[in-house]
Each structure stands twice: as structure tokens, then as C-alpha cells.
N, C-alpha and C positions, 0 to 999 in steps of 0.2 A: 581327220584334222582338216578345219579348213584351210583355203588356198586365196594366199592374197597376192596381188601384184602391185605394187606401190612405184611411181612414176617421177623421177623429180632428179633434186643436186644441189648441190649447196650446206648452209649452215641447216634450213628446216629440217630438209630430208635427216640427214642424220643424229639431230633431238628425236624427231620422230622413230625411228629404226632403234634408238635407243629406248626406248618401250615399250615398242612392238618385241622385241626379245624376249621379252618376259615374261610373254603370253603362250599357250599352246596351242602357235597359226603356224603354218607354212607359210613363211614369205620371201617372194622375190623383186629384189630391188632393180631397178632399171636408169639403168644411169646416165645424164649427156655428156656427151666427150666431145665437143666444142670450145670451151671456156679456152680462152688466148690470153689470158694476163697473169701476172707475178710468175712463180717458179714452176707452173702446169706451163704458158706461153713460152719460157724461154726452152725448154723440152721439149715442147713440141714441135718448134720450128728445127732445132737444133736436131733432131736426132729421127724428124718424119713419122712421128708418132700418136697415135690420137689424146686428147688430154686426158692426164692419168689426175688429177687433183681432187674433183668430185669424187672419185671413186673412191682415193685415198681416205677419205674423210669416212667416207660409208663404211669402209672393212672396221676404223678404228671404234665406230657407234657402234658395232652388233658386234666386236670383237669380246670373245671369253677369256684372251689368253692370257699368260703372265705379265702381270703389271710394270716388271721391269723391260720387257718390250715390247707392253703398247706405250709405256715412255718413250725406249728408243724410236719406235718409227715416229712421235710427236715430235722427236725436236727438229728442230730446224737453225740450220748453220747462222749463225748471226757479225762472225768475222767476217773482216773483207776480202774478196777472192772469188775466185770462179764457183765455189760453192754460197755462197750470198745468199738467205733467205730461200733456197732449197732443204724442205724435211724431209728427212731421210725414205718417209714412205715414197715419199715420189721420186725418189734416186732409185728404190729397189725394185719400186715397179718396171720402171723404166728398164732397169738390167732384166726383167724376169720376160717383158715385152720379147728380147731379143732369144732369150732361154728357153722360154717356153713357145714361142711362133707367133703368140697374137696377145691380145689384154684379156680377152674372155679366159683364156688358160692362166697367164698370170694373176687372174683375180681368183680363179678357183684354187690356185696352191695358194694363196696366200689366204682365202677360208678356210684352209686347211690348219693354216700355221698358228692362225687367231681361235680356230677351236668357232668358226661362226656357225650358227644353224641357221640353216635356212640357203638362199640362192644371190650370188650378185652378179648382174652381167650390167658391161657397157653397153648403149643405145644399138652400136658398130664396133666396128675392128679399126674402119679406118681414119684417117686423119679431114676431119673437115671442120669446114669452117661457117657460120652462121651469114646470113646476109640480111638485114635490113632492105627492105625495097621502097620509097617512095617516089611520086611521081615525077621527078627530075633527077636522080640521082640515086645511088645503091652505098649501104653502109658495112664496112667490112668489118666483122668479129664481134663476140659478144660486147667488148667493151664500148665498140663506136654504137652498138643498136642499142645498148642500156641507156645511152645518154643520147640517144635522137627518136626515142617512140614516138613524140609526138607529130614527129614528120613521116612515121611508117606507115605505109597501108597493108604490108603484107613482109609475112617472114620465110624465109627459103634458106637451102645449103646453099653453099658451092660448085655441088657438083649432088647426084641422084647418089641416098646412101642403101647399103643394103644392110637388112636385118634376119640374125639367124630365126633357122628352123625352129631352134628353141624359145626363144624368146614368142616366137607365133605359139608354141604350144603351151606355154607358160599361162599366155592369156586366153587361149579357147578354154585352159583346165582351172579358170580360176573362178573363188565364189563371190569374190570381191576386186574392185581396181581401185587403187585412190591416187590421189594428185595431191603430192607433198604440198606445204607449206614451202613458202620461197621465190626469189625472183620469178614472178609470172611470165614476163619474155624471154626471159634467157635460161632459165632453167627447167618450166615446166611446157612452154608450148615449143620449146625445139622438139618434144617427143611427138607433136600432134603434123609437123608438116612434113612424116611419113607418112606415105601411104601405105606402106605394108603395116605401119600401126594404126592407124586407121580402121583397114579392112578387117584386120583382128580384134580389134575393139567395134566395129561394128556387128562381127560375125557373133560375140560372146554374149549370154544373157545376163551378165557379170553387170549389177549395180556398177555406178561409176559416183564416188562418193570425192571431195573436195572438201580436204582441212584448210580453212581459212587462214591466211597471214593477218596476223593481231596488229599490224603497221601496215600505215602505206611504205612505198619505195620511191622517193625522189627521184623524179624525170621519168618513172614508169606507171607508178598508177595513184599519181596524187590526185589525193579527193578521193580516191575510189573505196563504197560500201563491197557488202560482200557479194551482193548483187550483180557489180561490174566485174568482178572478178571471173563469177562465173557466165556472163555475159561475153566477156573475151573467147572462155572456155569454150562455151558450147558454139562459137563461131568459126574456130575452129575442130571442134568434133564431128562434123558432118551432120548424120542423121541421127546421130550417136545423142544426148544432152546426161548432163548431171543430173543426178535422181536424188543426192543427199548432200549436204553439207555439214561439219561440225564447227561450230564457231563459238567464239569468246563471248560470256554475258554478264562476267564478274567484272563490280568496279577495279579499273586503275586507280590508283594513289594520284593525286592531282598535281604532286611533284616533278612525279614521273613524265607524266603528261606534256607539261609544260616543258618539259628541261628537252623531251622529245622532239617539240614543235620547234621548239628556240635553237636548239645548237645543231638539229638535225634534218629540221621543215619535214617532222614525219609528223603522222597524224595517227589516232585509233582508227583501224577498221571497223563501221557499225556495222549492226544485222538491221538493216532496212526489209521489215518483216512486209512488205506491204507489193513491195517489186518481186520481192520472192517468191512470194503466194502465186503471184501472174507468172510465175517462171515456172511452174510446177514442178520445187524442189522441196524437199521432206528437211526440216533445218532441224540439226540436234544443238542445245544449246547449253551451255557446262561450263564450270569455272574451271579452264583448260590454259591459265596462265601462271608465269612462276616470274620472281624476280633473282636474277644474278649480278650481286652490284647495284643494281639500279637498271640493268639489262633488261628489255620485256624478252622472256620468251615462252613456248610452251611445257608447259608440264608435260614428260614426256611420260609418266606412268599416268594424269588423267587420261590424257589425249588417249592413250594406248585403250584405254579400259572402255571408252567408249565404243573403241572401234569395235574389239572385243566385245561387247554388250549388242553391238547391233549385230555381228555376225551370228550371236548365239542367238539372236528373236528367228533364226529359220528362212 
């Protein structure tokens, strides 16, 4: 069976993992545990704990288990009170934090309890925080560095984080690595300013493939083709660069579009095949979007099948 390692957090990452499930890979998910806002922030300042929220989301995308509680760990308290906008997955993780010694063990019972196949580990164990650096001034947590990219020149922790044994072995053994879909600075290059992920991604002969985000992100990468994206990417990959990408080539609805630009100043992602070529990246192109509501997001059984498709060309 092959072995993937998929890189990311947020809403993408777990469309995505939602089917990659369905397929017969091996995958492990690798998650950031920086995020400081809503009900992950107030936890994590409260209790000294790294953010459990990202992850949350991920166990419920690949989760098998009874429908009646992957409800319960979805909802989320909505009276007023100390409980406010805390869902319950993030309360239990939180206790399993204390239960089990670290998040990497309470992520594995709680695979356990979802019936998930496959692997989830957080980036770390410990609690850190994201730093924004520009050249007068440093921005603290993901929230202040989503809405000041354009004055960053460089992303760093707080403090130097460590990354287990596992997670180094996850990626020397893998046939594949991908970089979810999702916030480009705060969700998929906090993995790249380790260097112990890094040097593991450098050491592996593991293609390094990039599902494109079918939008831009306000204040992070407006205007930006799919081009730029992986342009960020490989500036911080080292010697490492992207070998593939999968990106959107089906028309949007022009409703959609516009109702996008207007009430949300997002844009489409193009495939600017022309920058690409110069970039020596192999682009797969597929009609890898779906609408919910009027929601863009990705298909998560095309996107999957593709992936699946290129792992099986050998």
C-alpha cells in the first residue's frame, strides 16, 4: 500500500482527508498546533496547551465512527457561559491532553474511538506560537500574521520546536508528501520553518505535490496564480522544490464569482501555465471543484482520485 504524508490545517486539509479515506493509501496527517483564535485560543492560553482545533477537525474528516458521536463531538456550546462557542471535541481533547501526557497520544485514542485508518500526529507536543517578522517590528500569533503578510519578510516560532522520531519516519517512509489546500502562511508554511522538517523532506525521494486553493485569501495572497503560491512554497522548502501540482480547470458559475469578489474581495486561483513551465512543475488539471450553497470548495472524491491516479502511474 502506498504511503502518503499530507502537510496542512484548517477547512482544506480536512475536505481533503475526507477522500483520501476512501482510497487504499496509507496516510499521515501532520497537523499545526499554533492557531490562537476562537475556542483553540482561549484553551490554549488557559490550560498551557498546544492548539487542539486543527486537529479536531481532521479526526472528524477521516473519522468512521457512529454518526451519533461524530454529532456529538461537532457541536459546539452556543449559550452564554464559560463554555461559549467551545465544541466539544476541543474540550475532550483537551481532558485526554492531561490523561494521556501529550496530544500525540490523545490524537491516537481518539483514532481509536473514530475507527480512523490511517495516522494523525500534531507538528509538536508543545505549546507555540507563530511569529510574523518584519523589518521594524514582529507580529504575534497566527491571527496578527494573517492580517500583516504584507509587511512580513520571514515566518519563525517563539521559541525552537521539536519534532518526534515519528513523524521523521513517517516522511523518510513515504511514496508521496502533499501540502493541503488552505491558509498558505498560517496553516501550511508553519510546517516548513522547521528544520527537522526540512532536513526530512530534504533527505526523502518522496515527490512533493501541492493541491492548489481554488480562492485567494484576503490580506495573504491576493492576486496570487497558482504559480505564486508555489513560489512562496519552494522559498521556503530549501533545496527541496514542488515536482507537481493539482489545480482547478473547470469553469465557475459567474455568480459565484462575482458574489466572491464583492462580499469577500476573493478572487479565482488561475493556472498561469506559462510561469509554471519556468518553474519545472508537472500541473495536473481536473474538474476538482464542488459547490455547497454557493460555497466553492473542493471535491473531495475528485481531488482524492487524482491523487490516487498519480500514485498508481509508479
Amino acid at each position: 500500500m502506498k504511503k502518503v504524508v499530507v502537510f496542512g490545517g484548517g477547512t482544506g486539509l480536512s475536505c481533503l482527508l475526507s477522500g483520501l479515506k476512501l482510497f487504499p493509501i496509507d496516510v499521515t496527517t501532520i497537523i499545526t498546533v499554533s492557531d490562537n483564535g476562537s475556542s483553540t485560543g482561549v484553551l490554549k492560553e488557559e490550560l498551557d496547551i498546544p492548539a487542539v482545533g486543527d486537529v479536531g477537525k481532521v479526526l472528524l474528516a477521516m473519522a468512521n465512527g457512529d454518526d451519533d458521536l461524530i454529532k456529538l463531538l461537532r457541536y459546539r456550546f452556543n449559550k452564554t457561559g464559560t463554555l461559549y462557542n467551545h465544541p466539544v471535541r476541543n474540550i475532550i481533547l483537551a481532558a485526554l491532553i492531561d490523561l494521556k501526557g501529550n496530544l500525540t497520544e490523545a490524537t491516537k485514542y481518539m483514532c481509536q474511538l473514530l475507527n480512523i485508518k490511517g495516522t494523525v500526529l500534531p507538528l509538536t507536543e508543545e505549546k507555540v506560537d507563530l511569529i510574523g517578522k518584519s523589518n521594524d517590528k514582529d507580529y504575534f500569533g497566527e491571527e496578527e500574521v494573517s492580517l500583516n503578510i504584507r509587511n512580513i519578510r520571514k515566518l519563525a516560532y517563539d521559541h525552537d520546536i521539536q519534532i518526534s522520531d515519528e513523524i521523521k519516519k513517517k516522511i523518510d517512509e513515504a511514496d508521496l508528501i502533499i501540502f493541503s489546500p488552505g491558509s498558505l502562511y498560517t496553516s501550511i508554511l508553519p510546517h516548513l520553518i522547521s528544520g527537522d522538517i526540512l532536513n526530512a523532506i530534504e533527505n526523502t525521494s518522496a515527490p512533493l505535490m501541492y493541491i492548489s486553493n481554488l480562492v485567494t485569501q484576503p490580506g495573504e495572497t491576493d492576486d496570487y496564480n497558482v504559480s505564486d503560491h508555489i513560489k512562496v512554497l519552494n522559498q521556503y522548502l530549501r533545496n527541496r522544490k514542488i515536482d507537481v501540482v493539482v489545480a482547478n480547470n473547470a469553469d465557475i458559475d459567474k455568480h459565484v464569482i462575482d458574489k466572491y469578489l464583492t462580499t469577500e474581495n476573493k478572487k479565482i486561483v488561475s493556472i498561469d501555465k506559462d510561469k509554471l513551465e519556468k518553474q519545472n512543475v508537472r500541473v495536473i488539471e481536473g474538474d476538482i471543484f464542488c459547490l455547497d450553497n454557493d460555497v466553492i470548495r473542493h471535491d473531495a472524491l475528485k481531488t482524492a482520485f487524482i491523487i490516487f491516479s498519480y500514485l498508481m502511474e509508479g
